[in-house]
Each structure stands twice: as structure tokens, then as C-alpha cells.
C-alpha positions in Angstrom: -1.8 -46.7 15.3 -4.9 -44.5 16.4 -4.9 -40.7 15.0 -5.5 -38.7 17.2 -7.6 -35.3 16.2 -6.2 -32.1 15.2 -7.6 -30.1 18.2 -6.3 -32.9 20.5 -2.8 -33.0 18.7 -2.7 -29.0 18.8 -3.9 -29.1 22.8 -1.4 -31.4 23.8 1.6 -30.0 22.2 0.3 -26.5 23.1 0.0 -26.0 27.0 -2.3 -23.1 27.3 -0.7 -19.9 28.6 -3.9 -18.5 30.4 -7.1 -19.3 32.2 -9.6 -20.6 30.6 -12.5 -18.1 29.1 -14.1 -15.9 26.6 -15.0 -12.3 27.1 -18.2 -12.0 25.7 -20.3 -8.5 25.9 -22.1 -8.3 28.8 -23.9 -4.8 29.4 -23.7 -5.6 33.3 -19.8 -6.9 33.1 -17.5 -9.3 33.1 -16.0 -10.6 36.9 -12.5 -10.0 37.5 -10.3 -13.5 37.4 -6.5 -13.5 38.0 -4.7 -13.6 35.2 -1.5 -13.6 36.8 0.3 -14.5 40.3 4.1 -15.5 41.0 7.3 -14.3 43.0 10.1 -11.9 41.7 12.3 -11.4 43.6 12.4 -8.1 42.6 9.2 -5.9 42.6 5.9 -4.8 40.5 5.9 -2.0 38.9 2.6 0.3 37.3 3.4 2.8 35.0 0.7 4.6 32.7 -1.1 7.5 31.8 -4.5 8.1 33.5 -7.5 10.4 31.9 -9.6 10.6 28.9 -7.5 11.9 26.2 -7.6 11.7 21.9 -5.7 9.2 20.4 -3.1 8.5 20.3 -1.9 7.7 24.2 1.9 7.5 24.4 3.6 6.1 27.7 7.3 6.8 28.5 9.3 4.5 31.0 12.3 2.9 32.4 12.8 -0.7 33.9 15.6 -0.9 36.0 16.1 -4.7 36.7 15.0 -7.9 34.4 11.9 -7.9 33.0 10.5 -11.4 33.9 6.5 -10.8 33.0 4.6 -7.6 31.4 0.8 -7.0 30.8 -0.1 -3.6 29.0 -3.7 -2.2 29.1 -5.5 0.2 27.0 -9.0 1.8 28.2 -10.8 2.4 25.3 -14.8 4.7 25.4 -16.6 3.2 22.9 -19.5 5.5 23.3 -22.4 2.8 22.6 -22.1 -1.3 22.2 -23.3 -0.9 18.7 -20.6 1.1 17.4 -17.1 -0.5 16.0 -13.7 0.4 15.5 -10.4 -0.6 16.0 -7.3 -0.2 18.6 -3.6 -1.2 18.0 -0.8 -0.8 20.0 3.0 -0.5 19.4 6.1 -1.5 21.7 9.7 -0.2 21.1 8.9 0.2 17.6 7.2 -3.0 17.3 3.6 -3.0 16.0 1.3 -6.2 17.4 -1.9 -7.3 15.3 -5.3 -4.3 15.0 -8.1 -5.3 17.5 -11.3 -5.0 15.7 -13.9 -3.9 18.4 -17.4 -5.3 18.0 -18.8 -3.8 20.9 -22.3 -6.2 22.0 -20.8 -8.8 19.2 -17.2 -9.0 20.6 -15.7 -12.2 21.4 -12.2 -11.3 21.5 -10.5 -13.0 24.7 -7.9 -10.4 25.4 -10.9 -7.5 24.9 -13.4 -7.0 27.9 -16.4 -4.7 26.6 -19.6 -4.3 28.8 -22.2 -1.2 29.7 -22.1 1.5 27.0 -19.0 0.5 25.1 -16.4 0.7 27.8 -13.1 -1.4 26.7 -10.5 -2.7 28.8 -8.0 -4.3 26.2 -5.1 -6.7 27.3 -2.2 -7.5 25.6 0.8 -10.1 27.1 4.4 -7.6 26.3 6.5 -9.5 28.0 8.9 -10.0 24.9 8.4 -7.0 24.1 10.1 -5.0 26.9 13.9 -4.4 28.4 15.6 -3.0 30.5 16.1 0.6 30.1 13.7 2.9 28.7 10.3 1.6 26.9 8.1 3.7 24.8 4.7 2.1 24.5 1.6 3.9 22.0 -2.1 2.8 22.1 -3.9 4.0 19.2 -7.6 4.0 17.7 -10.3 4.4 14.9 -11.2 8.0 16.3 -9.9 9.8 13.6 -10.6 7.4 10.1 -13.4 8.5 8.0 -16.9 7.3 9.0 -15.8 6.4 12.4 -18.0 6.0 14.8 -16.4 4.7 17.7 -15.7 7.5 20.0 -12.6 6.2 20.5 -11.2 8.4 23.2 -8.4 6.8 25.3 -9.2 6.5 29.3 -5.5 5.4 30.0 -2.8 3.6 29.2 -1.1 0.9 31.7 2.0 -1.5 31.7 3.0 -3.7 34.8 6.1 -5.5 34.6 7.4 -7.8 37.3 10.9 -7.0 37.1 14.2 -8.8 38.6 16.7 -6.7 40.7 19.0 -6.1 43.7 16.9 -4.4 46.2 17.0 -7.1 48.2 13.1 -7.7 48.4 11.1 -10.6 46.9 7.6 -9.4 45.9 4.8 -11.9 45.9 1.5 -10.6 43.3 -1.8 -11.4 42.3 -3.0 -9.8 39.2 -7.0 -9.5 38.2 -8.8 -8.1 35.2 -12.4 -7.9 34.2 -14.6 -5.2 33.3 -17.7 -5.0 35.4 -20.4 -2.7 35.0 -21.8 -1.2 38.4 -24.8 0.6 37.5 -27.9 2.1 38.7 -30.6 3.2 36.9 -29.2 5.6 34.6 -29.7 9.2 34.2 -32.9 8.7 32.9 -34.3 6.6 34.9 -34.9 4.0 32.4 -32.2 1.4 33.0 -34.1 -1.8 33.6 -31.1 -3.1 35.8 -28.7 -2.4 38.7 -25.4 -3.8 39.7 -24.3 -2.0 42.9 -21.2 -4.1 43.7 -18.9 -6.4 42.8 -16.3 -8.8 44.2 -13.0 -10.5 43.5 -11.3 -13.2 46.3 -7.0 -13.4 46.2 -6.0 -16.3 47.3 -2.5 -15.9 49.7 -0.5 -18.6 51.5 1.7 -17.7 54.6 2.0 -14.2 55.4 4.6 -13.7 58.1 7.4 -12.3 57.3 5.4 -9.6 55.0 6.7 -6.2 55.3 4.5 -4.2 53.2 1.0 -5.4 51.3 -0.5 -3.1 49.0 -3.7 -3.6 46.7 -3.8 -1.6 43.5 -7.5 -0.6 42.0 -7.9 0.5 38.5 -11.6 2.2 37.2 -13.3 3.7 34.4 -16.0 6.0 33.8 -15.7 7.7 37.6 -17.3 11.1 38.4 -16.3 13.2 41.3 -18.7 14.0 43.8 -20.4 10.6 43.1 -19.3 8.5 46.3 -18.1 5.3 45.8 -16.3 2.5 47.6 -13.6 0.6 47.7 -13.1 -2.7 50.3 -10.4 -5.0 51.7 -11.9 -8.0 53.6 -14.9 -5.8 54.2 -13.0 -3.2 55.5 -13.6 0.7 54.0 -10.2 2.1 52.4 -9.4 5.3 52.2 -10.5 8.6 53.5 -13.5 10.2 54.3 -15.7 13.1 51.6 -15.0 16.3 52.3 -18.1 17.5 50.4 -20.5 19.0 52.5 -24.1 17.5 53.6 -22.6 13.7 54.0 -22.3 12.0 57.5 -19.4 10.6 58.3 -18.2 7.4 56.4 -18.8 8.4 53.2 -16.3 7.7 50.3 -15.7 8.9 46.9 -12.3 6.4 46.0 -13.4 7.0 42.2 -13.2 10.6 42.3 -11.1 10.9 38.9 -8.1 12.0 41.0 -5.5 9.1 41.2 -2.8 8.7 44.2 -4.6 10.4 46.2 -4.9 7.5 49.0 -2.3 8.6 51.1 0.8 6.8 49.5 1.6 8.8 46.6 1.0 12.6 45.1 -2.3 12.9 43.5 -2.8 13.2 39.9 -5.9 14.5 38.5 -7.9 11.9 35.9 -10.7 12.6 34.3 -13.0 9.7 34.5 -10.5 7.7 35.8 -9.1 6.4 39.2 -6.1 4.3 39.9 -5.7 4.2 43.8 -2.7 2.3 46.3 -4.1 1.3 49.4 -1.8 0.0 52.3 -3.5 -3.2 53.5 -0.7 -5.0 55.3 -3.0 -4.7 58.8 -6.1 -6.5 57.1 -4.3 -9.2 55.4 -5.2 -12.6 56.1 -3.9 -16.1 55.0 -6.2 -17.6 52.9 -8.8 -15.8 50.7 -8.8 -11.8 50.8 -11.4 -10.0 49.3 -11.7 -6.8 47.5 -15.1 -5.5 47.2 -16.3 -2.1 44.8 -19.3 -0.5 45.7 -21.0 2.3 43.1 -22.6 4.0 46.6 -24.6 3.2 49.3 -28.2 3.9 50.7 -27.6 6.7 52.8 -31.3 7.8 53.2 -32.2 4.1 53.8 -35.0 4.5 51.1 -33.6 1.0 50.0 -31.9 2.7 46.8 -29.1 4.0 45.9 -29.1 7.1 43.7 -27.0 9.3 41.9 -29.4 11.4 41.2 -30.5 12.3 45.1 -29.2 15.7 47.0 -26.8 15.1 47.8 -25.7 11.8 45.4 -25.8 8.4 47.1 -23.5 6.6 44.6 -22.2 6.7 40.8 -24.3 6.4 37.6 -21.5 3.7 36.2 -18.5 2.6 37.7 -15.8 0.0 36.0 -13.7 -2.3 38.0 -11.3 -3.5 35.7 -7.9 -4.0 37.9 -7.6 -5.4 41.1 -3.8 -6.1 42.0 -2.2 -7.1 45.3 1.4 -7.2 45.9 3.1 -8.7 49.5 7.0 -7.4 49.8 9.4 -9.6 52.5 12.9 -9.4 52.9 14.7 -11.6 50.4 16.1 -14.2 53.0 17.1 -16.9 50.7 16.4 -17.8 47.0 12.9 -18.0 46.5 11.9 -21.0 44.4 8.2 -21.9 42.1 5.2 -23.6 44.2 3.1 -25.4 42.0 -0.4 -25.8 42.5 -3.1 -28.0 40.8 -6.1 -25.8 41.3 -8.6 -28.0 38.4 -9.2 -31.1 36.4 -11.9 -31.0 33.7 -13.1 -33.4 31.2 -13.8 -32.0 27.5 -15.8 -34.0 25.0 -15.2 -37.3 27.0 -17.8 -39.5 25.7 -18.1 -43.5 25.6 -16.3 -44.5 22.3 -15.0 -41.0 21.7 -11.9 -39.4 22.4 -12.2 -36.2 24.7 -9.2 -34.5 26.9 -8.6 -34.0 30.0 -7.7 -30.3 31.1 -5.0 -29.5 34.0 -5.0 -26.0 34.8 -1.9 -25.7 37.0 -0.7 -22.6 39.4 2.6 -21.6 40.1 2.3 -19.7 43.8 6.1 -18.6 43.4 9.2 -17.8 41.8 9.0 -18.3 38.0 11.1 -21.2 36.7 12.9 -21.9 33.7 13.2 -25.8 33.9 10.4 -28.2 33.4 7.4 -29.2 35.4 6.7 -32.9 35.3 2.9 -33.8 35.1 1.4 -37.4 35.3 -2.6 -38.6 35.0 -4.1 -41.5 36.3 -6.7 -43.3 35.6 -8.4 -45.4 38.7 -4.7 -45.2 39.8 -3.0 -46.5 36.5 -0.8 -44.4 34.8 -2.6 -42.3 31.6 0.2 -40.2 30.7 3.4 -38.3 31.6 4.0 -34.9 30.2 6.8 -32.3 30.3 5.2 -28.7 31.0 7.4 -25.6 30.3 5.9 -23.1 32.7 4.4 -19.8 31.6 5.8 -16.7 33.1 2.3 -15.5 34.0 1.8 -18.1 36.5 -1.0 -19.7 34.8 -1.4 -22.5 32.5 -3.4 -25.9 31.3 -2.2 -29.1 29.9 -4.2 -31.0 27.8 -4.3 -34.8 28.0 -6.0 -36.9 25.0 -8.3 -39.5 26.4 -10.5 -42.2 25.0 -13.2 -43.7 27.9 -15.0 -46.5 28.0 -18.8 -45.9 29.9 -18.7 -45.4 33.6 -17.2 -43.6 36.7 -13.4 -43.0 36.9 -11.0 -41.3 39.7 -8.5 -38.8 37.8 -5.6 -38.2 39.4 -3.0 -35.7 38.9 -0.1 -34.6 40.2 2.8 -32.3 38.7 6.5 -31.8 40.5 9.5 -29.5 39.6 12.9 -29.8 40.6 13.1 -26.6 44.3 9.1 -26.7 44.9 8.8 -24.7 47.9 5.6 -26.7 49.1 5.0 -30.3 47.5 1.8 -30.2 49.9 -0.2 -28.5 46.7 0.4 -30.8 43.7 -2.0 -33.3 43.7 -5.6 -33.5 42.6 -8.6 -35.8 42.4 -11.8 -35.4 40.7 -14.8 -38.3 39.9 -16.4 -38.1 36.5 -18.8 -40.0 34.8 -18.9 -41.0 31.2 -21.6 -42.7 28.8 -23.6 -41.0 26.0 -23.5 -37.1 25.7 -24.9 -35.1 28.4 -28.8 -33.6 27.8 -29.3 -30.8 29.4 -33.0 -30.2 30.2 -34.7 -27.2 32.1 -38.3 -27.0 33.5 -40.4 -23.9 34.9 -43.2 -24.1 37.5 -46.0 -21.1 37.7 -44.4 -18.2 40.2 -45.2 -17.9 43.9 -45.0 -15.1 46.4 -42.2 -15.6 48.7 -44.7 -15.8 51.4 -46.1 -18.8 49.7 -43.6 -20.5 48.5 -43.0 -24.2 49.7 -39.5 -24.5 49.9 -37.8 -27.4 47.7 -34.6 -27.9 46.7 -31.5 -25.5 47.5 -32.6 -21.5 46.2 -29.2 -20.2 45.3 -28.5 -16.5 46.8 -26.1 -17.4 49.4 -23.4 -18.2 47.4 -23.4 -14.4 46.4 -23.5 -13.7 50.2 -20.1 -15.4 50.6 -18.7 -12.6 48.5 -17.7 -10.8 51.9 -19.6 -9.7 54.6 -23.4 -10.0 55.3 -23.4 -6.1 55.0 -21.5 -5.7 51.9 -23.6 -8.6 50.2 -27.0 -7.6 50.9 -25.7 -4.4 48.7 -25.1 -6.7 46.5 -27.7 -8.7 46.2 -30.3 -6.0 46.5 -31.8 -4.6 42.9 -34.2 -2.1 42.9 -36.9 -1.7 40.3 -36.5 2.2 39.0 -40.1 3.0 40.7 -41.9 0.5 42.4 -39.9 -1.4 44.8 -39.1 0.9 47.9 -41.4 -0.8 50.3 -39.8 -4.4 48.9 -36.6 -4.0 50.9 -37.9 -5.0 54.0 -39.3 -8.3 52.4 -35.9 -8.9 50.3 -34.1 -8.5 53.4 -36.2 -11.1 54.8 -36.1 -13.4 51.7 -32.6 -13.4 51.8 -32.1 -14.5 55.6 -34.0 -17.6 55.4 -33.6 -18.7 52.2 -31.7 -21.9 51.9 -28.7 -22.0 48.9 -27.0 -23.6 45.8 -23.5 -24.3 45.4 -23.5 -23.1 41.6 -22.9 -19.1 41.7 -26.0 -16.4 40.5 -25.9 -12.9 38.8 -28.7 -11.6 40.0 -30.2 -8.5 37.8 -33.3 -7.2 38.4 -36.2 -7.6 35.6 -37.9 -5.0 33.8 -39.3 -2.0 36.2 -42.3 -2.9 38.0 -45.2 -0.1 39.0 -46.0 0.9 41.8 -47.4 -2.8 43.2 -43.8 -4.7 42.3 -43.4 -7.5 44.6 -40.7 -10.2 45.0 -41.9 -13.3 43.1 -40.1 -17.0 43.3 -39.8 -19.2 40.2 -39.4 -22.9 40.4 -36.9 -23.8 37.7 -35.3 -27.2 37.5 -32.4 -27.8 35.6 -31.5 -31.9 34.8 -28.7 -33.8 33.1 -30.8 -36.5 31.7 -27.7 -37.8 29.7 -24.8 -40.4 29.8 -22.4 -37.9 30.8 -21.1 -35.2 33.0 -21.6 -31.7 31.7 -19.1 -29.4 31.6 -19.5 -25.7 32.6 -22.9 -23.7 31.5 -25.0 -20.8 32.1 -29.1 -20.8 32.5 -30.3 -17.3 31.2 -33.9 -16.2 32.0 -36.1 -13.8 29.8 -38.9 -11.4 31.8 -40.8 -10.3 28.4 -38.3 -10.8 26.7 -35.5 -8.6 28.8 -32.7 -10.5 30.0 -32.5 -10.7 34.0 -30.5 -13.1 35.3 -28.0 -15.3 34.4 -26.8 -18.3 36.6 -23.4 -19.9 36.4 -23.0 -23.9 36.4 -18.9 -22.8 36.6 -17.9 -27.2 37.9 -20.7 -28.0 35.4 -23.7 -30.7 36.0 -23.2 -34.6 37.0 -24.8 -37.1 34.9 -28.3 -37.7 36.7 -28.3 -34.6 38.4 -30.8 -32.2 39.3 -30.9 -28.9 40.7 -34.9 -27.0 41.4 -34.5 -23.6 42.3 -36.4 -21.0 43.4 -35.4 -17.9 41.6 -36.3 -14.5 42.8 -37.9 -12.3 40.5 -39.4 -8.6 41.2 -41.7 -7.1 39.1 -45.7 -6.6 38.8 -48.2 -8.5 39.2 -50.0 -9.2 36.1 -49.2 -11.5 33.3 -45.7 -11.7 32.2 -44.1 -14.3 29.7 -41.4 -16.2 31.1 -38.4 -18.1 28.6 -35.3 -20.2 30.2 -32.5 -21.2 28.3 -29.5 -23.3 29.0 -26.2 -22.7 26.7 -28.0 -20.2 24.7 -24.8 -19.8 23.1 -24.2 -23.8 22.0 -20.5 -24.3 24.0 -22.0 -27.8 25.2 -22.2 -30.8 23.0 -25.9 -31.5 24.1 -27.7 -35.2 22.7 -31.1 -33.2 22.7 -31.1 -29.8 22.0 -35.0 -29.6 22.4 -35.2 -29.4 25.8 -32.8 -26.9 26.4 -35.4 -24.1 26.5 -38.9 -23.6 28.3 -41.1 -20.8 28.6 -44.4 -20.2 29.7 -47.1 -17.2 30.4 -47.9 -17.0 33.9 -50.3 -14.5 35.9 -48.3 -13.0 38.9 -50.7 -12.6 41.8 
């Protein structure tokens, strides 16, 4: 009989509770992803404590119904990325496992760390509550000897989805990241910006809905800094009061929570967790939520904190977005599975790889088993019996041994009450042969009023991120100096360039002078080898500072590949350019040679 691996044994008699991912530092942050959707029939609650404060943080609550799934939070100010420490927390008397935090080295998957040491923990307590009252404490290294995390607790947060007899069933959508909008710094010497961020919730039918809110959760706000807050480009919220702004102008992270309009205000020092009523901009389909640090209000093309009076925030932290859809509780509700992914990992000829199933449950959690069956060019690969995960979220791995070519996988999963069997099949075409060789190219730099164009540039998949308004204030980066009189030309750029599927995070090189121009770089990226390749990142260095970092998120066909014309702004002059694909080695790679180029160029 043929042994199968460890890994493969462990994957398939493991389903995986969660999405996919690592949260690796990243000073300019990590996206928000759902982590958690369903139906309760029942509601969502948020409890927690909100504002800097020593450690420890204790929070105090009751449940009233069922406790059917929990996620507990812990903001942690780390003070810089280079210091480490430690948080733990304890639930009813029940300690879980220290966190170590590494600050720029952390890999943890439940810790999100970006900017200046800002840490937005996770932990799954949904075994760990009842009904009644819970007593919840985050603790951390503030206080040992030699400490130098600063340790300082921003808040303290539990939602439970929780079973009762209101009569209502609740419909959610959880996400958690930890991005880092920033300008350029008090000093003036941050070599970046990130003005905005965005994160799409997905949601089916909507009549019936009697109430929608979205919650928002961030860290490191500053009153009298304005800041934004938007549901399918939409403004929430209610105007400044402070004097010497127009009209318009928000400050949503103003380290006063609740103070929206549905609840009574709580004061929260550099902190802001806000409700917003968004019931008349919902929309079936996608719904986006969009967080702006500020905007340019003196139409300088910059936005600064530093201006009289401010245009924006220094830092601001997404970390929560949450949206919740209340209807009547007509009938009982039932689970709606959803096949949202099929990947391939390690499938080589002669080699035995899996196939991944990442599976959604749209509604009501359910205890009995899902059924889940993979084919194979239409023959049957295997049939598995997947216990669902009360977050809503899960994978199933499949062992799988190719031969060399192109195969159709199909899956499909059903459960006993699916509310909509429309949603459970999935196809995807993959090739196998030898392992994949990723290769990348560079070409010397053009101006963008020389440039030929070839290929597919790739800003407008940033652009779909919400509306053209909101995304050029996303996509423009500013040099801290130089690039005032660029904005007209980036404006420019960005209307007629054409775009790549595979989604960009655009950041800004090293300051220019006072001559910084927008520059395009041909790079071409290739799969020379047998294989598909699964998901990657292409990181370039401007003298040596990191500035951007493109996503291949479905990966790179066998045979493929993708020249693009990335935007750079900086100085003309000579500047040494390096490209790397999977700097960090996550890709089985036949030639690990070609994974890199760089060049000097002169910028003219």
C-alpha cells in the first residue's frame, strides 16, 4: 500500500479551521480578510474596554443566550518593531499559551504587527465562554525586568455570536488585519505613505433586512486629525466641529468611541470603535468599507498632518471591520455552503501534492456533516466527511499523486437543509509537469511620457477597491518634498494606463528632490517551469528601500508571462534597482537563480 506523507496524513485528517495565511511584519500593514461569517439566530455582540491603559486590561460581561462562536482581541503598543515581549490572556480562570512578540521578526498567525510596533492579537474563545457572566484579562511584559516592550494595552475586545429568543436571526461578517495608514511622519522622514485602505463583504439577498450595521475598530487615533470612514463610497458619520474646515470633513478616529449617533460616547485615548447604520447603502453583492487617514483639502496633492489646520492623521490602524444584517426570524434558518477556492500544493509529476478546498458556510452553523467529493477530469478522487467549523471558514485537504499534464478539478460539497445548493460546486484547470521556475527580468526605466505600452501595467486593480475618487487617494503616494507638481501627471498616468489582474501595493520609493518624476519599469515575471505556481509576491528594492510589493494571490500558470510597467517616483539620477520573487522561499522553485535581478540604471 502507498504511505502517504506525514503532512498529507495530518492535512487530511485535520480540516483547517481558518483561512489560509501568515501575518508577517509589515511596517505598511497587513489587509483586513474575514475571518468569520455565518447566521445565529440570535445576535452579535461587542463587549470590551477601549483606551490606552497599563496592564493588565480586565473585561467584565454577561452573555445572555448560547454562545455559538467567540473571537477575543487584545491591542497591544509595542513602541518600536525592534522591541519584544510577551502577552497572555486568561478566560474564566483559564490561562491559554504566552504570545512571544517579535515585532519586525513575527510570524505568529493569530498576531498582526505592522508600523511602529502596533499589535492586534487574536485568539478563537469560543470554548472558553458561557452563558452568564465572563471575566476575560489580557496581560503583558510591561512590567518584567528589562522589558522593553512598552506594552501598554489599547483595548480589550470579545465578540460572541450568541443563540437566543429575541426572535431575530443575525447574519455577520467578521474582518481583521492591521494596516498601517501613514503619511510621512512627524519628521518628515518617512520614505512611504499609505493613505487608505479597503476591505469588500460579500452579502447574498438582502430583503427582508431590518437593520444593517458596520462596526470599525482603530488604533493609534488622534483627535483633531480628520479621518474617514466609508460604506460603498459613501462618507459616515458627522461632520468636524473644529473650526477653519469646510464642510465634509471628518474626524471618525477622534479617540471618542460611540459617538456615531447609535450609542453614548465613551472617551478612548488613541482608540475608536464606531457603529454606523448602513441599512440605506447596502447592496447585494460586494460592499465595501473604505478608511482614509485624511484627505487633500488644499489640493496641494498631499495630505498632511502637519498643515494648519491638519489634513489627515500621522498613523491610523484599521484592524476591525464587522457587518451585521438583523431580519425577522421567519422560519429556521439553516447553513449555505459555499466553495469559494481550489488550490493545488506541491502537485508535481511523480510526486504526491494536495489539493486544498477552502469552503464557506453563508448561514446557520451546523452540527452534522458536510459531505465533499473531488474529481478528477470527471472521475471520482475522493469523498470526505467535513465537520464544519463554527467560524464559518475552513479547508479540506485532499492527497493527490499526478501524472504530467492539464486536469479539470471538480468539487462539490452538500449538507443535509442547505438553504442554496446553487453555491457548492467548483472548477479549476491546472497544469502539472516538473516544478514551477519562477523567473523575473527588468528593462532600463522610461518616463511615462515615453513609455511604449506592452503588456497589462497593473494599477487598476487597486482602482476597483471602490470608487474612482476614493482610489486615486489611494493610489496616490507623495514623495515627502519633491512631488507636488507630480499629481497632475499621476492623475494622468493612472487614467490611461491599461491593468493586471494580479493585485499591487503600491508604496512610494525613497524621497525624491525637488526634480522627482513618475518613472515606469518594465519587469517581466515568467513560469518557465512544468508546473503551475501557487501564490507569490514580487518585491522591488529602490537603493535598497523596499517600495512595492505585488501580489500573485491565484499564483502563475505554467508558461506564463506577465511584463509590467511599474510606476516608480523618485529622482532622476542613477538609482540601483533589485527584484525578487518569494524572497521568503514559500514556493518550491526548480531554479532558484533566476528568482532575483537587479540592475543600475540612470533616470532621465
Amino acid at each position: 500500500m502507498k504511505q502517504h506523507s506525514p503532512v498529507l496524513v495530518l492535512l487530511v485528517l485535520c480540516l483547517l479551521f481558518g483561512t489560509p495565511g501568515s501575518a508577517l511584519y509589515d511596517f505598511s500593514g497587513i489587509p483586513l480578510e474575514i475571518v468569520a461569517q455565518g447566521e445565529i439566530d440570535g445576535h452579535l455582540q461587542t463587549f470590551g474596554t477601549y483606551g490606552v491603559q497599563d496592564p493588565p486590561a480586565t473585561l467584565v460581561f454577561e452573555v445572555a443566550g448560547e454562545v455559538q462562536w467567540a473571537r477575543t482581541y487584545v491591542g497591544v503598543w509595542g513602541g518600536t518593531p525592534r522591541y519584544t515581549g510577551w502577552t497572555d490572556l486568561t478566560v474564566n480562570d483559564r490561562a491559554l499559551p504566552r504570545i512571544t512578540l517579535y515585532g519586525s521578526d513575527d510570524r505568529s498567525g493569530n498576531v498582526y504587527v505592522s508600523g511602529y510596533g502596533v499589535y492586534w492579537v487574536a485568539y478563537d474563545t469560543t470554548a472558553l465562554l458561557e452563558s452568564g457572566s465572563n471575566r476575560i484579562t489580557a496581560d503583558t511584559s510591561r512590567f518584567e525586568p528589562d522589558n522593553k516592550l512598552d506594552g501598554r494595552i489599547y483595548c480589550l475586545v470579545t465578540l460572541v455570536a450568541e443563540r437566543d429568543a429575541t426572535g431575530l436571526t443575525t447574519r455577520y461578517f467578521v474582518a481583521e488585519g492591521n494596516e498601517n495608514l501613514h503619511g510621512e511622519g512627524w519628521s518628515g522622514t518617512i520614505e512611504t505613505t499609505n493613505d487608505a485602505c479597503s476591505v469588500t463583504l460579500p452579502v447574498g439577498e438582502i430583503p427582508g433586512v431590518r437593520a444593517a450595521n458596520l462596526t470599525v475598530l482603530t488604533l493609534a487615533s488622534t483627535r483633531g486629525e480628520p479621518s474617514y470612514v466609508l460604506f460603498n463610497s459613501h462618507d459616515l458619520g458627522p461632520d468636524v466641529d473644529y473650526p477653519g474646515y469646510p464642510p465634509g470633513v471628518r474626524d471618525i478616529a477622534d479617540e471618542t468611541s460611540f459617538n456615531a449617533g447609535l450609542y453614548a460616547p465613551v472617551p478612548s485615548r488613541y482608540v475608536d470603535i464606531e457603529v454606523f447604520d448602513v441599512l440605506a447603502l447596502l447592496r447585494e453583492g460586494e460592499n465595501t468599507v473604505t478608511f482614509q487617514r485624511g484627505r487633500d483639502l488644499s489640493g496641494d496633492g498631499m495630505i498632511s498632518a502637519s498643515a494648519n489646520p491638519p489634513e489627515g492623521e500621522h498613523y491610523l490602524h484599521p484592524v476591525l471591520a464587522m457587518l451585521t444584517l438583523e431580519r425577522e426570524r421567519a422560519s429556521v434558518s439553516g447553513p449555505d455552503l459555499a466553495l469559494s477556492g481550489i488550490a493545488v500544493q506541491d502537485a508535481h509529476a511523480g510526486e504526491e501534492g494536495a489539493i486544498i478546498i477552502t469552503i464557506r458556510n453563508l448561514g446557520a452553523f451546523s452540527p452534522l456533516p458536510a459531505e465533499l467529493r473531488v474529481r478528477i477530469d470527471g472521475d471520482l478522487l475522493a469523498t470526505r466527511q467535513v465537520t464544519l467549523d463554527r467560524s464559518g471558514l475552513q479547508q479540506a485537504a485532499i492527497p493527490w499523486s499526478p501524472g504530467e499534464g492539464s486536469f479539470a478539478i471538480q468539487a462539490e460539497v452538500d449538507i443535509p437543509g442547505d438553504s442554496d445548493p446553487s453555491n457548492n460546486r467548483h472548477q479549476t484547470m491546472v497544469t502539472v509537469g516538473g516544478l514551477p521556475d519562477l523567473a523575473v527580468s527588468l528593462e532600463p526605466p522610461v518616463r511615462r511620457g515615453d513609455a511604449v505600452q506592452q503588456g497589462d501595467p497593473f494599477l487598476q486593480v487597486l482602482t476597483l477597491a471602490g470608487a474612482i475618487a476614493i482610489s486615486l487617494l489611494f493610489l496616490v503616494r507623495r514623495p515627502p518634498q519633491g512631488g507636488r507638481r507630480m499629481l497632475g501627471l499621476l492623475l494622468s498616468a493612472l487614467v490611461i494606463l491599461a491593468l493586471l489582474p494580479p493585485p499591487l501595493a503600491l508604496v512610494p520609493p525613497v524621497a525624491g528632490q525637488d526634480t522627482s518624476a513618475l518613472f515606469l519599469l518594465p519587469v517581466t515575471v515568467s513560469n518557465l517551469g512544468g508546473s503551475d505556481a501557487p501564490a507569490f509576491a514580487v518585491s522591488m528594492y529602490l537603493d535598497g528601500e523596499r517600495v512595492i510589493t505585488k501580489e500573485y494571490l491565484d499564483g502563475m500558470q505554467a508558461g506564463r508571462t506577465d511584463r509590467s510597467e511599474i510606476p516608480l517616483y523618485t529622482s532622476p539620477g542613477s538609482h540601483h534597482l533589485r527584484v525578487v520573487i518569494d524572497e521568503n522561499g514559500l514556493v518550491r522553485d526548480a531554479d532558484r537563480s533566476n528568482n532575483s535581478a537587479e540592475a543600475t540604471y540612470v533616470f532621465t
